[in-house]
Structures are given as C-alpha cells and as structure tokens.
C-alpha positions as CSV (number, residue, x, y, z in Angstrom):
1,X,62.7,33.2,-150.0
2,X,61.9,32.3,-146.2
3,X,63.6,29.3,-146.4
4,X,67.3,30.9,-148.0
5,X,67.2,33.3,-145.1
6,X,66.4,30.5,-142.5
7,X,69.1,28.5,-143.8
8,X,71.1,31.8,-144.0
9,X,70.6,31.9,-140.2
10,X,71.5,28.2,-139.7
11,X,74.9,28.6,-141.6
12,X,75.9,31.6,-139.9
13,X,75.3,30.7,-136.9
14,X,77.1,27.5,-137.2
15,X,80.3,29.3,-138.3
16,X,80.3,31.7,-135.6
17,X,80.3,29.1,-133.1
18,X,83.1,27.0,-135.0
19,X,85.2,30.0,-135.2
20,X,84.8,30.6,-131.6
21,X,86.1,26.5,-131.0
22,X,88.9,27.1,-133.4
23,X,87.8,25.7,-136.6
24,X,87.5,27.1,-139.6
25,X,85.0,29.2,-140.3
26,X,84.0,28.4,-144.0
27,X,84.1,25.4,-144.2
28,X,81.5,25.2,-141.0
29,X,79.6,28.1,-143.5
30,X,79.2,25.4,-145.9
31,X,78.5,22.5,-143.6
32,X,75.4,24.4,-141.6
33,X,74.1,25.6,-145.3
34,X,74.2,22.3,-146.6
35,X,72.7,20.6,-143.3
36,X,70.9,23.4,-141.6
37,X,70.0,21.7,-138.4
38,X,72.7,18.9,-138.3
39,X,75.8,20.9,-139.1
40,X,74.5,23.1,-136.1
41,X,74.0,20.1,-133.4
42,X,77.2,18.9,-134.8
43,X,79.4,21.6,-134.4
44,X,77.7,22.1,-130.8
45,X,78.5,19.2,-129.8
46,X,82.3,18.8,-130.8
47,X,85.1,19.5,-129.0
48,X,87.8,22.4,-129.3
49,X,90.6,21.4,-130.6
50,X,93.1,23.1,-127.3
51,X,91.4,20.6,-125.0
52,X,92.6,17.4,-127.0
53,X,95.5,16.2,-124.5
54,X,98.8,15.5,-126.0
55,X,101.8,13.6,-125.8
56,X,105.7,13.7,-126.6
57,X,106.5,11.2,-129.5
58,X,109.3,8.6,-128.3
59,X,112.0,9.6,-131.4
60,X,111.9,12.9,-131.8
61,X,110.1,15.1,-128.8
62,X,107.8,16.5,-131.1
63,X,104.5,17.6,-128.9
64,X,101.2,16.0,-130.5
65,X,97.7,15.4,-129.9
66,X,96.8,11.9,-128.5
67,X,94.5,11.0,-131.6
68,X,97.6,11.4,-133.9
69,X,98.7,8.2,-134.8
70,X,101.7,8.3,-137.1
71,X,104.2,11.5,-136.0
72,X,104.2,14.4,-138.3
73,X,108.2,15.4,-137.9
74,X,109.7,11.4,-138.1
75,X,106.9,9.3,-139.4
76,X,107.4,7.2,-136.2
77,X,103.7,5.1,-135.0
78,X,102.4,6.3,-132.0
79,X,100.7,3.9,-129.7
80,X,98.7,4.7,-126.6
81,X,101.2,6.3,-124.4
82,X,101.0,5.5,-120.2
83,X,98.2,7.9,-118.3
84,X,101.4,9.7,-116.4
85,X,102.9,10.7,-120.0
86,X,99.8,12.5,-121.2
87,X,99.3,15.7,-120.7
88,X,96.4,17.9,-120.5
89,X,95.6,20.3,-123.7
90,X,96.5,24.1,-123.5
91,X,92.8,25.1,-122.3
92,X,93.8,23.0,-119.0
93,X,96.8,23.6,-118.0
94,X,97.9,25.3,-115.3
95,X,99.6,28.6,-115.4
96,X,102.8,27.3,-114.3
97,X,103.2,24.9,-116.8
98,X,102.7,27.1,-120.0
C-alpha cells in the first residue's frame, strides 16, 4: 500500500511539472507511474517546448521549430538554416518583436 501511494506521489508530481513546461499532462501521469524516479529526472531535465528556436521554411513562410525537419504546410526538407535566420522561441523574445 506504501508503495502505490509513493508511486502516486512520483506520478503526480511528474505531471504537474510537465503541465507547467507545456506538455501533456497524462501522458507524463503515465510516464512517472510507470518509472517513478526516471520519468521525474526526465521530465526535469527537458526543455519547454516555447524556448525551441524556430525558423521560416524557404517555400512557403510557414514558422517552425528548428528540429523540424520536413515542413508541415509543403512537405519541403528543411536543412540547417544560417545563425542570422533563426530566431529565438517565444519565451525569449523581446517585447517588441511579438
């Protein structure tokens, strides 16, 4: 019985932090039930998804994150763009450019 409310504990607290980086909660649930103390250091220890940087695809404009590498709106692959034509993710940008 100890142990289901430890691993409760784990889960939950798991989520909450997931939810708080912008992923989803549930499945982060499951994750930090299944793997109390990993899915915890895990989820710690990833990023949040508004501080990926992103880029402009060449064909059609569309915005994306830098790890995509096939675009989403023309099917168009994305290579590594130059340094000056990536720009920062939402959690870094300055007021003035949002």
């Amino acid at each position: 019985m100890a142990f289901l409310v430890i691993v409760l504990c784990f889960a939950l607290a798991t989520a909450i932090i997931a939810r708080a980086k912008g992923s989803s909660f549930w499945i982060w649930f499951v994750i930090g039930g299944c793997a109390p103390g990993l899915g915890l250091i895990a989820i710690i220890l990833s990023r949040r998804e508004q501080a990926e940087p992103e880029r402009r695809c060449p064909n059609c404009g569309k915005v994306l994150k830098l790890y995509v590498q096939v675009c989403t709106r023309c099917g168009a692959d994305l290579y590594l763009p130059e340094p000056s034509e990536v720009r920062p993710g939402p959690d870094f940008r300055s007021p003035q450019a949002r």
